[in-house]
Wavefront OBJ file of the C-alpha trace (Angstrom):
o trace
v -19.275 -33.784 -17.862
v -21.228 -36.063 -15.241
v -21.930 -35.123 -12.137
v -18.989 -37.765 -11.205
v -16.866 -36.730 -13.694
v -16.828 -33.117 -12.103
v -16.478 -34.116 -8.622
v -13.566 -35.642 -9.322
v -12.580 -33.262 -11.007
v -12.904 -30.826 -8.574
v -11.534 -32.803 -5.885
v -7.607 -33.142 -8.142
v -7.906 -29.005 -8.588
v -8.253 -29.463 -4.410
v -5.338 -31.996 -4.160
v -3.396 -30.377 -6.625
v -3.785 -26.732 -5.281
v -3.483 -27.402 -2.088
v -0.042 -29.059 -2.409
v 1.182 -25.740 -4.511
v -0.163 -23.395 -1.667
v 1.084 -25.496 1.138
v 4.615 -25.269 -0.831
v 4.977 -22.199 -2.437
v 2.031 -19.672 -2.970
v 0.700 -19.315 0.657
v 3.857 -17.305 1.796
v 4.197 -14.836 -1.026
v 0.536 -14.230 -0.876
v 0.546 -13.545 2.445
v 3.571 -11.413 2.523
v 2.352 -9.367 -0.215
v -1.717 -8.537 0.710
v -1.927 -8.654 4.517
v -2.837 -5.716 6.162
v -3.217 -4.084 2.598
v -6.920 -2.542 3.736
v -6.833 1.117 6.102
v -10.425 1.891 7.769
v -10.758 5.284 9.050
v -11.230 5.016 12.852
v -10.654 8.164 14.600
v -10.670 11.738 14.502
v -7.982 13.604 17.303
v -6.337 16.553 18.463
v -2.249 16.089 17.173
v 0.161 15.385 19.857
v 3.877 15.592 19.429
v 5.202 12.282 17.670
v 2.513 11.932 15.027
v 2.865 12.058 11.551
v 2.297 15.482 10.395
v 1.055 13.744 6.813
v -2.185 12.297 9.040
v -3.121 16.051 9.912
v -6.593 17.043 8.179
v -5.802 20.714 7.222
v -9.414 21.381 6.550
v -10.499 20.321 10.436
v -7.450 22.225 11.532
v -8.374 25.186 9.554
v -11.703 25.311 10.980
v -10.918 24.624 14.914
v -7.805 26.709 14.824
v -5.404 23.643 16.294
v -4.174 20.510 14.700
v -6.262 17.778 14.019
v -4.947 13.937 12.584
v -7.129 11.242 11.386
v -6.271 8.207 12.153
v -6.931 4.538 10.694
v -6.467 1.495 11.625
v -5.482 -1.766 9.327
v -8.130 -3.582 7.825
v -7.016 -7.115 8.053
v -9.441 -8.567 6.393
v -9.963 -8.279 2.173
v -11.904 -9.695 -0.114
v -10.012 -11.058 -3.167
v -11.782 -11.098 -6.567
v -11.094 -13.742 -9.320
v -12.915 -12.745 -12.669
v -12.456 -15.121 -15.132
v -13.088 -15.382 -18.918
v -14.775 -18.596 -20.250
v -15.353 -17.274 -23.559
v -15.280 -19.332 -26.293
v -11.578 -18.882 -26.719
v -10.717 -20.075 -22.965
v -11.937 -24.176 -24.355
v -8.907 -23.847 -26.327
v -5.929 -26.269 -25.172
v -2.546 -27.772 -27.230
v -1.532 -29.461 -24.615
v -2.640 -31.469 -21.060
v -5.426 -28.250 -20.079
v -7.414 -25.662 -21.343
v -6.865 -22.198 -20.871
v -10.066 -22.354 -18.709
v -9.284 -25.346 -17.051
v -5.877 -23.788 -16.566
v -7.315 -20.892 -14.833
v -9.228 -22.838 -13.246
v -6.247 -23.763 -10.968
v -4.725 -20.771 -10.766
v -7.686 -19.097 -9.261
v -8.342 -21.927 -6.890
v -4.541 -21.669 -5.825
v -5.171 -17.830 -5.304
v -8.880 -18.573 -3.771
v -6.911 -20.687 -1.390
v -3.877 -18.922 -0.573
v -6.992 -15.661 0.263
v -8.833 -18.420 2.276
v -5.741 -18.805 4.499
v -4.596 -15.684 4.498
v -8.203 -15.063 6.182
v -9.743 -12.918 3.610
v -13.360 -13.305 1.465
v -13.359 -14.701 -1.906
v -15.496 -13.776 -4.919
v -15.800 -14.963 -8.316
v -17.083 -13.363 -11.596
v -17.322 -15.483 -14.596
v -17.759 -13.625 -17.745
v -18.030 -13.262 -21.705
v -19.225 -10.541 -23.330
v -21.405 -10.225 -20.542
v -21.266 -10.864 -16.858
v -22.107 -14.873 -16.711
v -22.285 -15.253 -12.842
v -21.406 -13.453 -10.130
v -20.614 -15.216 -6.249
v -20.768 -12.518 -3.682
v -17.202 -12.752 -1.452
v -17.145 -15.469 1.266
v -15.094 -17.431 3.302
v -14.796 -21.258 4.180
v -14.136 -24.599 2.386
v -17.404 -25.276 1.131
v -17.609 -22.041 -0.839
v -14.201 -22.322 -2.001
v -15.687 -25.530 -3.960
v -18.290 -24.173 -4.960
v -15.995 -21.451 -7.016
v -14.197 -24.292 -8.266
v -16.807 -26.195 -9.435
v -18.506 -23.186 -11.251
v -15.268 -22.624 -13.058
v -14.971 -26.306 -14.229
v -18.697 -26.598 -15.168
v -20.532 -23.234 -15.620
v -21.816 -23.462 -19.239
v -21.943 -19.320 -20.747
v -24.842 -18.459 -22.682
v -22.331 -16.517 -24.891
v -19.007 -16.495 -26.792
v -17.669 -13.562 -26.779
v -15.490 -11.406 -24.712
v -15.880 -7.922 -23.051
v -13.419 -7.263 -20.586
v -14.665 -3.609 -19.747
v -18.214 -4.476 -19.266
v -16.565 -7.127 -16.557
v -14.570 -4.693 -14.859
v -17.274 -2.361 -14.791
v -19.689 -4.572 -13.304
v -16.970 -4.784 -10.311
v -16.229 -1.303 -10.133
v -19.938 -0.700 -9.225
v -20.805 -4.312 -6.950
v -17.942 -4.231 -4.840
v -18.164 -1.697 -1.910
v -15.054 -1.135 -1.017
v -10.857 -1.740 -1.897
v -10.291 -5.010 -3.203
v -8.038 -7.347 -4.557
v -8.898 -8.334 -8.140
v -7.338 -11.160 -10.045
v -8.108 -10.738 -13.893
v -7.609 -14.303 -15.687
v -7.873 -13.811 -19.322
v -6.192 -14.571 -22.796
v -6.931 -10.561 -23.923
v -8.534 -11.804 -27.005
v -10.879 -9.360 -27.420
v -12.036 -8.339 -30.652
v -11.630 -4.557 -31.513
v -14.537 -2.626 -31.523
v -16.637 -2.222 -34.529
v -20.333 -1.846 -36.264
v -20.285 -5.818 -36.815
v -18.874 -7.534 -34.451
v -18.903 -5.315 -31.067
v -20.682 -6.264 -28.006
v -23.215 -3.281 -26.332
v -21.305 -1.089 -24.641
v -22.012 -0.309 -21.304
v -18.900 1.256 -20.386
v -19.773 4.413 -21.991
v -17.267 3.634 -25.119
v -14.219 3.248 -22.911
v -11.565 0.736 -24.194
v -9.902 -2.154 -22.605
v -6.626 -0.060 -21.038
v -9.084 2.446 -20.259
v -11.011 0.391 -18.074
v -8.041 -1.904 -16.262
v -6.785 1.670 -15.508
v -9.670 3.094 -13.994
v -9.826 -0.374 -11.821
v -6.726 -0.130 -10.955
v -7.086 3.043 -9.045
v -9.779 1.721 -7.257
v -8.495 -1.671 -6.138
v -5.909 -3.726 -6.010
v -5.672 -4.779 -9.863
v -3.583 -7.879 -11.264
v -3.842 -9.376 -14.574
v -3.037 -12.595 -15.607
v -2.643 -13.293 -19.033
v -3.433 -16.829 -20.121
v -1.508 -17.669 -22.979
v -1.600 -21.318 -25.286
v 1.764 -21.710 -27.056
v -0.064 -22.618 -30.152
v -1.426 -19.437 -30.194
v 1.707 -18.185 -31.663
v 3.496 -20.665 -33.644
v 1.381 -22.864 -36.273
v 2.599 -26.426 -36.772
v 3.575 -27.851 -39.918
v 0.076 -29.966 -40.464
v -0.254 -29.184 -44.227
v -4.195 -28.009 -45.005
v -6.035 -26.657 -41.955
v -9.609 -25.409 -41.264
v -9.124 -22.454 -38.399
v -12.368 -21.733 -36.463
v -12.774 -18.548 -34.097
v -14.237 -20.047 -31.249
v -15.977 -16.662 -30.615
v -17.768 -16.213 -34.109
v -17.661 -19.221 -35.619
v -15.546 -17.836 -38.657
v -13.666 -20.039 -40.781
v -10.501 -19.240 -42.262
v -8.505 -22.561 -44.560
v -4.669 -22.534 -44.619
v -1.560 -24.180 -45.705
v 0.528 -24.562 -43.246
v 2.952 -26.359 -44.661
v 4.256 -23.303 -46.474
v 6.936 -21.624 -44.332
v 6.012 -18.054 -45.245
v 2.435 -18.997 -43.861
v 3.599 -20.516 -41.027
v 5.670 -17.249 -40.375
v 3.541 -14.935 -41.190
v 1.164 -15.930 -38.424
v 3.886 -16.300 -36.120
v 4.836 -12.156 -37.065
v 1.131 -11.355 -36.675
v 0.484 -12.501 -33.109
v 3.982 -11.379 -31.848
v 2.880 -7.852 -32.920
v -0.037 -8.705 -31.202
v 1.572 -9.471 -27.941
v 3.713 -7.076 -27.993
v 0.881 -4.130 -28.962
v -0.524 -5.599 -25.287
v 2.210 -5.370 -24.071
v 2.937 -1.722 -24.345
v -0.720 -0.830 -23.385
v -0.588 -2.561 -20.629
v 2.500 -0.879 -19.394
v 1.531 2.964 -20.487
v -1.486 1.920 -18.508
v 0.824 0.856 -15.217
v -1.225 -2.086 -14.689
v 0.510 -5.582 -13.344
v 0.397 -8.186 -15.364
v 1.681 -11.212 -15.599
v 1.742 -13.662 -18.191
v 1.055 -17.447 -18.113
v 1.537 -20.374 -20.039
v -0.450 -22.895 -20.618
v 2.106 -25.746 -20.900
v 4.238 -24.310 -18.153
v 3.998 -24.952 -14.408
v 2.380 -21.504 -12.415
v 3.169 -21.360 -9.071
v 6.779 -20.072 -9.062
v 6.151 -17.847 -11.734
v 3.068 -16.345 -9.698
v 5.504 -16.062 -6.561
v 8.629 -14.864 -7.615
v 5.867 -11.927 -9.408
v 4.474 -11.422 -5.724
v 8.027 -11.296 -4.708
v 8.988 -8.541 -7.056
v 5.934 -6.607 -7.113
v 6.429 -6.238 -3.274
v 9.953 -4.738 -3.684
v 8.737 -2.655 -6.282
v 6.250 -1.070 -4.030
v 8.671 -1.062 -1.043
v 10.977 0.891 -2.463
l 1 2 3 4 5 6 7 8 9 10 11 12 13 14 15 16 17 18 19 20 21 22 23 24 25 26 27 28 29 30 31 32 33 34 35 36 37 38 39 40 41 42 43 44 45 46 47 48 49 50 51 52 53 54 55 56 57 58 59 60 61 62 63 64 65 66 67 68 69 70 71 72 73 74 75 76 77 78 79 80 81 82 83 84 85 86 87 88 89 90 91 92 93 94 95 96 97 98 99 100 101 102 103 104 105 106 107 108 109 110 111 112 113 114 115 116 117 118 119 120 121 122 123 124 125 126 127 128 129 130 131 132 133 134 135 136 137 138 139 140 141 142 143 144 145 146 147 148 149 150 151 152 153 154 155 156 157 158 159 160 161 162 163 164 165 166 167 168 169 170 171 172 173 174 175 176 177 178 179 180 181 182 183 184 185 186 187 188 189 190 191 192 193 194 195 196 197 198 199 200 201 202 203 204 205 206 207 208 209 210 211 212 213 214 215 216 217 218 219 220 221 222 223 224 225 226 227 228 229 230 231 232 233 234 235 236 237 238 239 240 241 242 243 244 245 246 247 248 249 250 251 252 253 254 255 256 257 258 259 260 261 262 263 264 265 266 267 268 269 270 271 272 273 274 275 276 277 278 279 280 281 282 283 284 285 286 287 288 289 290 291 292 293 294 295 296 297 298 299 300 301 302 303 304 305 306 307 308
């Protein structure tokens, strides 16, 4: 991609973002995460009226009269978009990429943060972290995340999505809200084919969950429709875009055709229930589908769920 090429680009994620927050996203985003932070602020003696749940029982204890701590609402967060641009994420059927499809879905979110007043950070990763942009605010840096997600070329192909989520766990100081845009395919674990693990041989549910109690954790989950359903093209070469295996098939042979679609439905649906023993939010996206009602009417729910 030229240097032209990727301005413009970057400047139709802009126009084309923009016009989806101004209509749809900025409101559920800002209903859902404002005010989400709590900074300690005070220490006090209780007074009738307070909340007897703010009383710290181990100050009390130790002056003999009720003490409450008290906090006050942090209005400002930073929101985290880590992104996978593994090999996988070049793959597109249809008008985008997944990458270039997360692409703007994290600049509608980096946006929708932007107005809401909050920082913005990106990580990019594969099976290691690729970059890291500390969270900021304004319009310049904004394009700057965009244009890193359009044009940042990883040195590798794989994916490891703990390693990611553990380089966040220990960079960012404090509660956050992280955005996890990724297709999930991971390969499992093994003597050939696994990454180094720096997580200290926890898993991929392991990991989300233990990020998920210390910030604010959604996952997107890119997903190509031709992912899961093989066209009738007769003889095909199939390349893992992470390993560079080949594998030749006949797809014009039904049972073929249906026995891949059986083996990545079991594979969606094996993510599925991980994902929800783990309790994380997730949410997934597809690639030939518009996002941004999808991505609100989630906010939307997710908010009653936690209101209740």
């Amino acid at each position: 991609m030229t240097v032209t090429e990727l301005l413009e680009a970057v400047r139709r994620v802009e126009l084309r973002t923009n016009r989806l927050v101004n209509d749809t996203m900025v409101g559920a985003y800002l209903s859902h995460f404002k005010g989400r932070g709590m900074d300690f602020e005070e220490l006090r003696e209780y007074v009738p009226g307070d909340d007897v749940r703010d009383i710290d029982w181990n100050v009390t204890h130790r002056l003999g009269r009720p003490f409450v701590k008290r906090y006050r609402e942090e209005r400002e967060l930073a929101a985290v978009l880590a992104v996978d641009v593994s090999g996988s994420s070049a793959f597109g059927s249809g008008r985008v990429s997944k990458r270039e499809f997360a692409a703007e879905i994290a600049a509608t979110l980096a946006l929708s943060a932007t107005r809401n007043g909050d920082k913005v950070a990106l990580l990019l990763f594969t099976e290691e972290v690729e970059l890291f942009i500390p969270p900021r605010k304004g319009r310049r840096h904004i394009l700057r995340i965009v244009r890193e997600m359009l044009a940042f070329t990883p040195r590798k192909r794989g994916t490891d999505i703990p390693a990611a989520l553990a380089f966040l766990n220990h960079a960012l100081p404090r509660r956050s809200i992280v955005f996890l845009l990724t297709d999930f395919l991971q390969r499992p674990p093994g003597p050939d084919n696994a990454p180094e693990d720096r997580t200290g041989g926890r898993d991929v549910i392991q990991e989300l969950g233990i990020t998920g109690a210390r910030h604010d954790l959604i996952c997107l989950h890119l997903h190509d429709p031709r992912e899961g359903d093989l066209p009738d093209a007769g003889l095909l070469t199939l390349e893992d875009a992470e390993t560079g295996e080949l594998l030749e098939i006949d797809s014009q042979r039904g049972p073929v055709r249906e026995h891949f679609r059986g083996i990545n439905a079991d594979r969606l649906a094996q993510l599925d229930q991980a994902l929800n023993r783990a309790a994380v939010d997730t949410l997934r996206l597809n690639t030939s589908e518009p996002f941004a009602q999808t991505l609100q009417r989630f906010f939307e729910i997710r908010r009653g769920r936690r209101h209740r």
